[in-house]
C-alpha positions as CSV (number, residue, x, y, z in Angstrom):
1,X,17.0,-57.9,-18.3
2,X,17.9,-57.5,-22.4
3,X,14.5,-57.7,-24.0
4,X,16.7,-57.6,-27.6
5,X,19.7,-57.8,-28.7
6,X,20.3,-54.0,-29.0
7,X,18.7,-53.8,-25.2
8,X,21.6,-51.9,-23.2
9,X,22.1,-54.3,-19.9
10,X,24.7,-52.1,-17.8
11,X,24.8,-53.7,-15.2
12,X,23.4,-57.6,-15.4
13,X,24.3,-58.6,-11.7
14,X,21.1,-56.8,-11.3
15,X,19.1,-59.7,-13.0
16,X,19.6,-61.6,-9.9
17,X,16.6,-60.8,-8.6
18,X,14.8,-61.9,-11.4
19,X,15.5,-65.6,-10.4
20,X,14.8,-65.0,-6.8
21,X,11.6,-63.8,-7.8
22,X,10.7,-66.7,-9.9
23,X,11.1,-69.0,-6.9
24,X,9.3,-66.8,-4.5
25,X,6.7,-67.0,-7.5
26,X,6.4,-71.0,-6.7
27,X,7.3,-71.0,-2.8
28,X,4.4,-68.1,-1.6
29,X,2.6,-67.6,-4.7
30,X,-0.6,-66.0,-2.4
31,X,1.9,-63.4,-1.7
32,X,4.0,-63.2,-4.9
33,X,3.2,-60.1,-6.9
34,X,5.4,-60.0,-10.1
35,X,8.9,-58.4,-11.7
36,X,9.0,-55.5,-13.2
37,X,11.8,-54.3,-15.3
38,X,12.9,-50.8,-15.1
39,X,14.6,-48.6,-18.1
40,X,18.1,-47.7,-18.2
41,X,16.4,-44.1,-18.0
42,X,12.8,-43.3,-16.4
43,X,10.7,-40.8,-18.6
44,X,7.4,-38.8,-17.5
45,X,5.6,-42.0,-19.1
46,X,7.3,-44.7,-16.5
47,X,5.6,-44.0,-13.3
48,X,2.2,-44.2,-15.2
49,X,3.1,-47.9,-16.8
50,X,4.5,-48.8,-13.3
51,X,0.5,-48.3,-11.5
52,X,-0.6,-49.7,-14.9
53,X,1.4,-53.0,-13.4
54,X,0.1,-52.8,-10.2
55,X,-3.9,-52.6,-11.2
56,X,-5.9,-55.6,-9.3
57,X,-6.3,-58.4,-11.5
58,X,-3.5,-57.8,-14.2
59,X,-2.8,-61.1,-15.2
60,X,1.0,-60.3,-16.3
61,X,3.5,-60.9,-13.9
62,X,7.0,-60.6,-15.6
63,X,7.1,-57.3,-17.4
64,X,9.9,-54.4,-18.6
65,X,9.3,-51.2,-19.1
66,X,10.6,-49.5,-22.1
67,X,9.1,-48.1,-24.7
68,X,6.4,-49.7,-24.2
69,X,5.8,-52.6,-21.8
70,X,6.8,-55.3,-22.7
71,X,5.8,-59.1,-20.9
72,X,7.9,-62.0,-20.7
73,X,7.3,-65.4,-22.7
74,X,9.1,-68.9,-23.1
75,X,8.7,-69.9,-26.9
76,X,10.5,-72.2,-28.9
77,X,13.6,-71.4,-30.4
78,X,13.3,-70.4,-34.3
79,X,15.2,-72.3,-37.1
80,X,17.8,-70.1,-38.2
81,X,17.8,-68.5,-41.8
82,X,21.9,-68.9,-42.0
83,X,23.7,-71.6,-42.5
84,X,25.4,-72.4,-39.1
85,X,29.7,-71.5,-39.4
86,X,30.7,-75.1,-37.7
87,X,32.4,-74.0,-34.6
88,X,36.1,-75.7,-33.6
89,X,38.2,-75.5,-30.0
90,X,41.4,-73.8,-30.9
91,X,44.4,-73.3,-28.7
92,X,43.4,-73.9,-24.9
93,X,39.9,-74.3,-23.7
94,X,39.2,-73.4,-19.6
95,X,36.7,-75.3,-18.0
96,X,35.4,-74.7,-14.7
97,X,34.0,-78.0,-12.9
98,X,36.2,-79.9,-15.6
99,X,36.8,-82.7,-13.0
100,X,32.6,-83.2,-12.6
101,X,30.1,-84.9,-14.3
102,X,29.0,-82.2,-16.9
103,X,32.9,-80.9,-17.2
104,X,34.5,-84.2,-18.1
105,X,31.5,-84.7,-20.7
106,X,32.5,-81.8,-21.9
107,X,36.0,-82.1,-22.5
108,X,35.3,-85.7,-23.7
109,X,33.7,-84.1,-26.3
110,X,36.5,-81.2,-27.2
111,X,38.8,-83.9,-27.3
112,X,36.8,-85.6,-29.9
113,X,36.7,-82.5,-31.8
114,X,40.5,-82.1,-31.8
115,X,41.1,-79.3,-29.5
116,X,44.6,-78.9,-28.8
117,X,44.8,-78.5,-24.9
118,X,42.2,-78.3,-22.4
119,X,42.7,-76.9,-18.9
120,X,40.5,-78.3,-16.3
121,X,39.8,-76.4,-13.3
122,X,38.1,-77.4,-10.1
123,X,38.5,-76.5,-5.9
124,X,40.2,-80.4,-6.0
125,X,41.9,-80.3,-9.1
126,X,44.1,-83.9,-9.5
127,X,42.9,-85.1,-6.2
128,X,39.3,-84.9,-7.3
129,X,38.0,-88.5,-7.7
130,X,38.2,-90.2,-11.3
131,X,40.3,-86.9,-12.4
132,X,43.6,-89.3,-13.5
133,X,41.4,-91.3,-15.4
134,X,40.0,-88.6,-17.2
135,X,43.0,-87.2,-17.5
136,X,44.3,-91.1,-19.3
137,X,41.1,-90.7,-21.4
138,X,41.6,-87.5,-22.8
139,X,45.1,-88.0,-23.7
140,X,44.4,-90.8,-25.8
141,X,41.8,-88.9,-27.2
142,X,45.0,-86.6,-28.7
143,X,44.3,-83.6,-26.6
144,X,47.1,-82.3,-24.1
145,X,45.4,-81.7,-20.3
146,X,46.7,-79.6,-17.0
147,X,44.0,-80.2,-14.0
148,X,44.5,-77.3,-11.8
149,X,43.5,-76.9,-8.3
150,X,41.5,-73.4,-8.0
151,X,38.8,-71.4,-6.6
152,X,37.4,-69.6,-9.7
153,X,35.8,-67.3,-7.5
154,X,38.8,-66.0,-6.0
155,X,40.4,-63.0,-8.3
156,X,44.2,-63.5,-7.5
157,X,44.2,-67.0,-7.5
158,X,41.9,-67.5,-11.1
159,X,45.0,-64.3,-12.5
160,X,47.6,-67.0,-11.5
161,X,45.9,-70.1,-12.8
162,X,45.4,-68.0,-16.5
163,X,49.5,-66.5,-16.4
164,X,50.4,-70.0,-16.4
165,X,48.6,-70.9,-19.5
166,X,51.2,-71.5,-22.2
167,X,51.8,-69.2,-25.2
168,X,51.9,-72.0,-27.6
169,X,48.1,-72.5,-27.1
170,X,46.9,-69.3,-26.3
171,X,42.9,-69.2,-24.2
172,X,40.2,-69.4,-26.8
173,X,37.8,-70.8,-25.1
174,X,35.9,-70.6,-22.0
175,X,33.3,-72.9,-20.5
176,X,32.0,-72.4,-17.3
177,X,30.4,-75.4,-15.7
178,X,31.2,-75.5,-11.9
179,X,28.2,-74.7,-9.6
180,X,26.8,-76.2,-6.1
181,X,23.5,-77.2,-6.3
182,X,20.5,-75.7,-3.6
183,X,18.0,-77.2,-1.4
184,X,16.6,-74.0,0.7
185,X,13.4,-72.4,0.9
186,X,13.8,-68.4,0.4
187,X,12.2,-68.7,3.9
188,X,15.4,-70.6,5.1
189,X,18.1,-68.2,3.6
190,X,20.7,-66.5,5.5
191,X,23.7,-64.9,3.8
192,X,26.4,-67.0,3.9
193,X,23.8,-69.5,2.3
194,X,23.7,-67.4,-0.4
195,X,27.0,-66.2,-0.6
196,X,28.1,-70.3,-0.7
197,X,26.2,-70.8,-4.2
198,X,26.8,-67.3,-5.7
199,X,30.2,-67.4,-5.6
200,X,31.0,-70.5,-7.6
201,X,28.7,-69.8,-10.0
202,X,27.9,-65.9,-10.5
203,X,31.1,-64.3,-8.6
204,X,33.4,-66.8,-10.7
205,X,31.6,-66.1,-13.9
206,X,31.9,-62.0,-13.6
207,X,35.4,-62.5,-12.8
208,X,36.1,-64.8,-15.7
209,X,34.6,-61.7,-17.7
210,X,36.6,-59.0,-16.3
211,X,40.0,-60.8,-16.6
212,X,39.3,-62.4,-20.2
213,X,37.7,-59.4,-21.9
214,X,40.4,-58.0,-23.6
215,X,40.9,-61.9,-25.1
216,X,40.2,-63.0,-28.7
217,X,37.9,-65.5,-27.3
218,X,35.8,-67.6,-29.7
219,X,33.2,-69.4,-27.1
220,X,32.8,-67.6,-24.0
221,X,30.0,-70.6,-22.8
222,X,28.1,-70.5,-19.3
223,X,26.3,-72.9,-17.8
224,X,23.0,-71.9,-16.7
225,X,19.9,-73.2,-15.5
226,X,16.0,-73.9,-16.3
227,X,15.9,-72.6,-12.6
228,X,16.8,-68.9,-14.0
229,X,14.4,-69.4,-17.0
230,X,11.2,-70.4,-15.3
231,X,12.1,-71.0,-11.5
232,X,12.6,-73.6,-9.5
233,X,11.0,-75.0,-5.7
234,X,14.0,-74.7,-3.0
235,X,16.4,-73.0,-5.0
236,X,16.4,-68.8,-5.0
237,X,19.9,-68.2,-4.7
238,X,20.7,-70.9,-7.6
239,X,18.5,-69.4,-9.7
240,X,19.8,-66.0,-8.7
241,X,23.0,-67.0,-10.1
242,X,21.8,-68.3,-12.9
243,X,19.6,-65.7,-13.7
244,X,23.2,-63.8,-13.7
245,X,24.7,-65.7,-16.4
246,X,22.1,-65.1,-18.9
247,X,22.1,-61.5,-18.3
248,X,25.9,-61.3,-18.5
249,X,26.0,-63.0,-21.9
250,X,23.2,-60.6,-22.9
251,X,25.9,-58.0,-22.0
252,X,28.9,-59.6,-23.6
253,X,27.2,-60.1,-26.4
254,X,26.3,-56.5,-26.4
255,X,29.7,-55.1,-26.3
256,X,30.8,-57.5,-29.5
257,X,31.8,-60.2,-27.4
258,X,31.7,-63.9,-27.6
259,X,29.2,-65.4,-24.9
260,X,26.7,-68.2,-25.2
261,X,24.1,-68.9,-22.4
262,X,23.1,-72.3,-21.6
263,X,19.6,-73.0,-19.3
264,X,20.2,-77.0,-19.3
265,X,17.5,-79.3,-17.6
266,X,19.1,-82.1,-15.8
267,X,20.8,-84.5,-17.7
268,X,20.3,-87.4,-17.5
269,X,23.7,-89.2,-16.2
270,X,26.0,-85.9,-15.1
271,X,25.5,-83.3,-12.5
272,X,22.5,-83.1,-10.3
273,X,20.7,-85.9,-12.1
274,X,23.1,-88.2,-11.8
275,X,21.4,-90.6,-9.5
276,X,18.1,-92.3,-9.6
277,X,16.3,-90.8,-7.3
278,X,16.6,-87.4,-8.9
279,X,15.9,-88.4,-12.1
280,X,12.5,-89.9,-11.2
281,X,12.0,-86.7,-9.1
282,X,12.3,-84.8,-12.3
283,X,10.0,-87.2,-14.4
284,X,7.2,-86.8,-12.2
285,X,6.9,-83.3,-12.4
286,X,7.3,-83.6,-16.3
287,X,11.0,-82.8,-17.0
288,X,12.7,-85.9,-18.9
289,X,17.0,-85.5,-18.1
290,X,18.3,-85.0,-21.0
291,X,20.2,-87.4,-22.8
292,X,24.1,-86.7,-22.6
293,X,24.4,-86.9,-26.4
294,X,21.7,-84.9,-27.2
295,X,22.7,-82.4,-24.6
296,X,26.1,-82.2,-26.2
297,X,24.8,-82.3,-29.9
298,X,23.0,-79.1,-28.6
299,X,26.0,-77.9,-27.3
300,X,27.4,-77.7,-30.9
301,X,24.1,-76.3,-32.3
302,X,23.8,-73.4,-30.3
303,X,27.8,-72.5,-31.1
304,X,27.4,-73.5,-34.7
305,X,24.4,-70.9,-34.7
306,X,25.5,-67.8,-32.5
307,X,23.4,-68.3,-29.6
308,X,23.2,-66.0,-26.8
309,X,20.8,-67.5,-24.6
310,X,19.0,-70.7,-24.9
311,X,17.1,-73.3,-22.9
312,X,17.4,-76.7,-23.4
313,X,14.8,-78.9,-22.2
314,X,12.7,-82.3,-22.9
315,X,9.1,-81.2,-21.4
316,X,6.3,-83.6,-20.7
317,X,3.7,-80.0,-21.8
318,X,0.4,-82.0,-19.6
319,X,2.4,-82.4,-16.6
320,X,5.2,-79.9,-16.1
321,X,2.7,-76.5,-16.2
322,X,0.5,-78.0,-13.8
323,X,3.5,-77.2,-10.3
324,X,3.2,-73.0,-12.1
325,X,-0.3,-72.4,-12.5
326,X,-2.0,-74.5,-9.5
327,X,-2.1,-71.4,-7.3
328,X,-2.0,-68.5,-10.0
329,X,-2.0,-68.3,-14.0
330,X,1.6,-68.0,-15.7
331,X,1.7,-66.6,-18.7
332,X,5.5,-67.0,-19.1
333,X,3.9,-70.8,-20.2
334,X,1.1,-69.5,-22.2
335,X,2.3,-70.1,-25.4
336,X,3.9,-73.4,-25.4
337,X,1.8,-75.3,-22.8
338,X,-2.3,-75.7,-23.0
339,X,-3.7,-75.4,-19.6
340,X,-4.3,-79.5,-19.4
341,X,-4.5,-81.5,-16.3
342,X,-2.3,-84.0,-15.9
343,X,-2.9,-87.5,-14.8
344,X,-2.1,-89.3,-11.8
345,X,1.5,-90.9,-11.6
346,X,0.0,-94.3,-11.1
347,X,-1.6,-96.3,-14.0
348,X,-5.1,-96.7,-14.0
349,X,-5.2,-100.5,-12.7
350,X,-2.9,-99.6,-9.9
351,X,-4.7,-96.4,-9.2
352,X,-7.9,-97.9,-8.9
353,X,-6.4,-101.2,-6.5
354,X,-4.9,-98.6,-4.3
355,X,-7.7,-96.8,-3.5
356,X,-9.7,-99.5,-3.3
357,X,-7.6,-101.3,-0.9
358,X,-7.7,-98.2,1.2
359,X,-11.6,-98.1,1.5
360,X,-11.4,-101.4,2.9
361,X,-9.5,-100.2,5.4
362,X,-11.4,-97.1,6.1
363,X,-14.3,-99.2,6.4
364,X,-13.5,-101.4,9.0
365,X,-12.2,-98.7,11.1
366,X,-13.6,-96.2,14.0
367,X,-13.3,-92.8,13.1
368,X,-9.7,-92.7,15.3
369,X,-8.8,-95.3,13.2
370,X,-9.6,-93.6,10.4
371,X,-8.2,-90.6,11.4
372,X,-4.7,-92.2,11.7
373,X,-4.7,-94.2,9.0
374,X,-5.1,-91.1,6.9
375,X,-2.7,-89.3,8.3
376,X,-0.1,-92.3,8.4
377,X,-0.9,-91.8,4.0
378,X,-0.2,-88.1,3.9
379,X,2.7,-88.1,6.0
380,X,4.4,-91.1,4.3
381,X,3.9,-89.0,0.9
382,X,5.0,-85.5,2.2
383,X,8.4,-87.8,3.5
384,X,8.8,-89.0,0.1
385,X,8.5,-86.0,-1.7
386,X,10.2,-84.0,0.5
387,X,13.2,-86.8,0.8
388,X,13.1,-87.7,4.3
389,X,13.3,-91.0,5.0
390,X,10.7,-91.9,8.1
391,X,7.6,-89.6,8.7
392,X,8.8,-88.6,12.0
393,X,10.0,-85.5,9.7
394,X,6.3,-84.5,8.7
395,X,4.7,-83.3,12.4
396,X,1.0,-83.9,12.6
397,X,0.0,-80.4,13.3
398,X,3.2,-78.4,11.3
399,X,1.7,-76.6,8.7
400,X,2.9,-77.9,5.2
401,X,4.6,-75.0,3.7
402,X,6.9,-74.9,6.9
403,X,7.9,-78.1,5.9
404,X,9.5,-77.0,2.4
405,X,6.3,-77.6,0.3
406,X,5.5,-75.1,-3.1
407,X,3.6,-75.1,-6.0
408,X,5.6,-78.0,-7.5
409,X,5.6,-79.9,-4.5
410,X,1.9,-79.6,-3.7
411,X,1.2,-80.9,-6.9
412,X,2.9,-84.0,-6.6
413,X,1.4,-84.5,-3.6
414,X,-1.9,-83.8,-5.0
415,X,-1.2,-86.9,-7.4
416,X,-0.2,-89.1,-5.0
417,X,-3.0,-89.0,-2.9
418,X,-5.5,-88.8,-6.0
419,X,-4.2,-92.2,-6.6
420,X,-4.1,-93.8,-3.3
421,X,-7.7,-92.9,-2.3
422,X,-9.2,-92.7,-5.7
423,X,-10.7,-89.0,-5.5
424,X,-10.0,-86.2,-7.7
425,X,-7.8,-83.7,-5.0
426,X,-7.0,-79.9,-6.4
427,X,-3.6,-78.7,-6.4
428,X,-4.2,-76.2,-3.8
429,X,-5.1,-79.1,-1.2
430,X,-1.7,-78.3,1.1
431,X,-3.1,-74.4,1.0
432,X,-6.7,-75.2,1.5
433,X,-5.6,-77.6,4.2
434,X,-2.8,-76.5,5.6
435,X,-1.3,-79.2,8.0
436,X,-1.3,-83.0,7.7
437,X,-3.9,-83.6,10.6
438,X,-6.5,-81.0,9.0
439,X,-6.3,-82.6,5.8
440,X,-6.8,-85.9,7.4
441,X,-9.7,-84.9,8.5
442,X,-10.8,-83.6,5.1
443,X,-9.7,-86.6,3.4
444,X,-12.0,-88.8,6.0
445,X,-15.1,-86.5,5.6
446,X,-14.7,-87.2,1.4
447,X,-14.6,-90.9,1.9
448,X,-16.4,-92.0,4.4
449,X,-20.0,-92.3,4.1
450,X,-21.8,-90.8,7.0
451,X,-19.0,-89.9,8.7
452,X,-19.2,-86.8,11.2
453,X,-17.7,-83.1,10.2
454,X,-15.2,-82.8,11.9
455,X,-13.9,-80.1,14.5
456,X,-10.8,-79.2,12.7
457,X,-12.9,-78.8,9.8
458,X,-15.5,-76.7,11.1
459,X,-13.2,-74.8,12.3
460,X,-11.2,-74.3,9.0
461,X,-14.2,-72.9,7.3
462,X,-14.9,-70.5,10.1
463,X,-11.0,-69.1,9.5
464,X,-12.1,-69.1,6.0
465,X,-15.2,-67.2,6.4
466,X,-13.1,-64.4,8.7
467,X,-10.5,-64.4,6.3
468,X,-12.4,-63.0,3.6
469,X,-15.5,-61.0,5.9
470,X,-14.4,-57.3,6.8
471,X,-17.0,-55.5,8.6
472,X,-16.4,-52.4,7.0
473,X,-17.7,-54.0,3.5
474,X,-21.1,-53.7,4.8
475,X,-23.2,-51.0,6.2
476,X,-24.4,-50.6,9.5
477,X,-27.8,-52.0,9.1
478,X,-26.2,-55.2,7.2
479,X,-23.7,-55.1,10.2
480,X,-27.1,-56.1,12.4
481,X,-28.7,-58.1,10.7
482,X,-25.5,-60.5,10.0
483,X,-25.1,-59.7,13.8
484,X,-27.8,-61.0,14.6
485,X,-28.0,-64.0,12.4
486,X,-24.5,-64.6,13.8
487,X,-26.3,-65.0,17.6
488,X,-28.8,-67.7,16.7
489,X,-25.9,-69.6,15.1
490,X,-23.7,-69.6,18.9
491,X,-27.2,-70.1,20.6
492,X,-27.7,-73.1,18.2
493,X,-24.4,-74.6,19.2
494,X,-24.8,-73.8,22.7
495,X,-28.2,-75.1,22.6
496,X,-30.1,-72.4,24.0
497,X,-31.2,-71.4,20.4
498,X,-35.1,-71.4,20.9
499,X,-34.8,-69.1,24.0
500,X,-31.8,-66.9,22.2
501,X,-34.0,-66.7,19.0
502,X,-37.0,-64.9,20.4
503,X,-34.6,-62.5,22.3
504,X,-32.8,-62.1,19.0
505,X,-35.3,-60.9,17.2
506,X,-37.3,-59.3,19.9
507,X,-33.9,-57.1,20.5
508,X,-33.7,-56.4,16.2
509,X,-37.3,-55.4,15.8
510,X,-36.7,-52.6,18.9
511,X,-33.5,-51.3,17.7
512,X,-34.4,-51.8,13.7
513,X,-35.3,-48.4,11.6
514,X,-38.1,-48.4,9.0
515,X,-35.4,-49.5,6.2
516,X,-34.1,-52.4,8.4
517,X,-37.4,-53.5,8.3
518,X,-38.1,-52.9,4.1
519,X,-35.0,-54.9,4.1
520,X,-36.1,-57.6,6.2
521,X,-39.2,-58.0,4.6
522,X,-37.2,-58.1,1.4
523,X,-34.8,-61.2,2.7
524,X,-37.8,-63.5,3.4
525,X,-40.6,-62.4,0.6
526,X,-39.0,-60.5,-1.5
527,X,-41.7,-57.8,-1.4
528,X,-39.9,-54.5,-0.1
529,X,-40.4,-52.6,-3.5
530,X,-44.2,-53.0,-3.0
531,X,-44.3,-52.2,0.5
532,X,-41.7,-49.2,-0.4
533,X,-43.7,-47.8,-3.4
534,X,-47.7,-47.7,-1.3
């Protein structure tokens, strides 16, 4: 990764894993560690700032080591002290995807601007659907057009398709666009997964590179991703590609050049947001698509100015932090977000006539009807969120993060069922709780007066308890007594506790030293000191 723009980046396919990381960093953030960023060249002082990384409790998780270390932050983008040199398509523009949503905006707007030919490039070239019109629209617009057939990612065929572009408009411009979008968990991947959205998108870009280098290119534009900049839920090797083209503009740019990087956020009629569905997916985890015009007005801005890299975004700062810090803190957020809570996706009045309609239910109920009804709620959620359409997709007793939820997810969830039952729910409830049917039975013991503990959640806290009790964090005499203490508990349950407790201690008090006794003494009164100093 460039941390400046002097930064050598020698070899940016590298900065793939920095995207993969930033989605394992959502999908298993109890397991997540962090990035770190090598130098070019290790000195005596890197090992040293490596372990300084590593150090328990280090609350930076995206770092490079050069210098100095150096941690990752988003932050706004400055107001330029230049006046901007108002950039102009010249000669023939390339652009890959030109035939989708995003391209033919694009090229809509290049043929406003009076660029003299555009070349527009996809794997269906004129037989993609709606490309004739476009290709009508754009000539009355005054720009010439060729629509190609051609896999960008393919070396020989992308030489052809730039041999036959015509003298008389020579290539000035490229904008890369295409891309396949991701729906994977890093769990999921296998690699010709991975291969089948790096190739369109990081593969096409590096050889758009290599075989235009030695061009006079005045926009060398690629089409990135908030995925690469912050990570998103279900998408590693998208934002692995991603992550690619900022880092290959970084070294374009480096070399002298032309390359602008651009992480978009949906938009809001074009490309993956282009249906209504998606788009209220994004709003409720506190992205709002961009508007088409203000994505392309910010398409000028960042040529008019000299951009490198750039993310363009409209953030709702209450809600979207909340899917990156509900299991762990991220500072990448720190200094544009405060750590609020956001609210429930419901307004208050419908909020509060859910829930309430649910405690009538809940009330009227036995406990198995409870149970169910419960569990009928969270799996008609989890289908929702996840984007199946009946619950038979969300298994009673399938744990949730095998079903595809994350950080984001989970907090969506979280909303959802703080509004249908009325109670404040963490966002770690799909961790704490791990499969529909336990958190059923959470959710019952929380709103049911009087209702029983149940097994599942008995036994939940006794996982709990193991999970974080090693034996060998003790000493032997604690060992004992916690032994010990650990008997009359099973005799309770198996109701032999009277009989079991006089054994108990009866088999302590014969086996205990003199300082098993000081410390007994010192559990129930509180007195060993005295005893210890006559």
């Amino acid at each position: 990764m460039a941390t400046n723009a002097a930064d050598p980046l020698p070899h940016p396919h590298q900065a793939q894993i920095w995207g993969m990381g930033r989605v394992a960093a959502l999908e298993h953030p109890r397991l997540w560690a962090g990035l770190i960023d090598l130098p070019a060249v290790a000195d005596a002082r890197t090992p040293a700032r490596i372990a300084a990384m590593l150090v328990p409790g280090q609350p930076e998780d995206q770092v490079a080591i050069r210098s100095t270390v150096l941690a990752r932050r988003l932050e706004r983008a400055a107001c330029p002290d230049t006046a901007p040199t108002a950039w102009r398509p010249t000669g023939t523009t390339l652009i890959t995807g030109g035939t989708g949503g995003l391209g033919a905006h694009v090229a809509r707007w290049l043929a406003r601007q009076g660029a003299p030919h555009l070349h527009l490039v996809s794997r269906s070239g004129p037989d993609a659907p709606g490309a004739s019109q476009l290709a009508q629209e754009l000539t009355d617009l005054g720009s010439a057009i060729t629509i190609a057939a051609c896999d960008v990612s393919d070396r020989a065929a992308l030489q052809r398709l730039l041999d036959t572009i015509h003298a008389e408009h020579p290539l000035t411009t490229v904008i890369h666009a295409a891309g396949l979008p991701e729906n994977t968990p890093i769990a999921e991947l296998d690699l010709p997964g991975i291969d089948a959205v790096l190739r369109p998108k990081a593969l096409a870009a590096a050889l758009l590179h290599e075989l235009t280098e030695e061009l006079d290119l005045s926009a060398f534009v690629l089409f990135s991703s908030g995925a690469a900049a912050w990570g998103g839920g279900r998408q590693p090797s998208y934002a692995a590609a991603n992550a690619y083209l900022d880092a290959l503009a970084e070294h374009r740019r480096a070399r002298g050049l032309a390359a602008t990087s651009l992480a978009w956020a949906p938009w809001s009629d074009a490309g993956m947001a282009s249906d209504e569905a998606a788009v209220d997916y994004y709003r409720r985890r506190g992205m709002r698509p961009l508007d088409t015009d203000l994505a392309i007005a910010s398409l000028q801005h960042a040529l008019d100015h000299g951009d490198t890299t750039i993310t363009i975004a409209d953030i709702d700062w209450e809600r979207f932090p909340a899917g990156f810090t509900a299991q762990r803190p991220s500072p990448l957020l720190s200094d544009l977000a405060a750590a609020a809570s956001p609210g429930p996706d419901a307004a208050p009045d419908a909020t509060a006539a859910m829930s309430g309609s649910l405690q009538r239910q809940l009330a009227t109920g036995t406990p198995a009807q409870r149970h169910q009804l419960l569990l009928h709620h969270i799996q008609t959620h989890a289908a929702a969120i996840l984007g199946h359409p009946t619950i038979d997709a969300i298994p009673p007793a399938q744990p949730f993060q095998e079903l595809g939820f994350d950080s984001l997810t989970a907090v969506e969830f979280g909303h959802r069922l703080s509004a249908a039952t009325g109670v404040d729910l963490p966002p770690t409830l799909v961790f704490d709780h791990p499969t529909p049917k336990e958190l059923a039975d959470y959710l019952r013991e929380r709103l049911v007066e009087g209702e029983p503990t149940s097994e599942g959640h008995l036994l939940s806290e006794l996982d709990r308890w193991d999970s974080v009790s090693e034996p060998s964090a003790v000493d032997e005499a604690a060992r004992r007594r916690i032994t010990g203490r650990l008997r009359l508990l099973l005799s309770k349950w198996n109701g032999t506790e009277r009989g079991a407790e006089r054994s108990a201690a009866h088999s302590e008090l014969e086996t205990a030293t003199a300082e098993d006794i000081f410390d007994l003494i010192s559990d129930e009164f509180g007195k060993s000191d005295e005893f210890r100093k006559s």
